[in-house]
Phi, psi and omega in degrees: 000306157351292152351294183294295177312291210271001131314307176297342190276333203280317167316286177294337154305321201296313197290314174297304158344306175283343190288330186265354182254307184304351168288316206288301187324317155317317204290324176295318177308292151268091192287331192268349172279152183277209192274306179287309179309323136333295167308311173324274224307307168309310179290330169292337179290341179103005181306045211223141184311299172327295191298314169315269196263284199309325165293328195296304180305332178290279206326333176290341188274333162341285198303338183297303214283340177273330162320300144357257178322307179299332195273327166297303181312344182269322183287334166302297171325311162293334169264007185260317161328286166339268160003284202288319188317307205314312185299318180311320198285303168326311184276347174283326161336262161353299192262300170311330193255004158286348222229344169101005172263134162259116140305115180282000000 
């Protein structure tokens, strides 16, 4: 899970890049443009820090946050496993020693 979150994460760093190398490439493209019309230029292409980045980061942190949820649900599931063994070994314990066996 970890794994994934650093990928995703890595994913929204990568989205912001392309949002500053499309900027900086307007910027080259238009040298007689001022900085917003540049941005105009970009944004009439559908180019825009919304479009760029920011849906992509809601949506990665969606995934995040549902990684999240599994990753409680798996680590709960491990200690409730854990748990139920523990409890099985103990009564195999339990019943080996009525029985004159010691189990370590």
């Amino acid at each position: 899970m970890t794994a994934i979150n650093q990928i995703y994460n890595e994913g929204k760093e990568k989205q912001e890049r392309i949002w500053q190398a499309a900027k900086s490439a307007a910027y080259s493209v238009g040298k007689d443009l001022t900085p917003g019309e540049c941005i105009e230029a970009l944004s009439a292409g559908g180019a825009t820090r919304e479009t760029l980045v920011t849906n992509y980061v809601e949506l990665l942190n969606d995934k995040q946050s549902q990684i999240s949820g599994i990753q409680a649900n798996f680590d709960s599931f491990g200690s409730t496993f854990s748990a139920r063994i523990e409890g099985k070994l103990s009564q195999d314990r339990e019943l080996a020693g009525q029985f004159g066996i010691t189990v370590k």
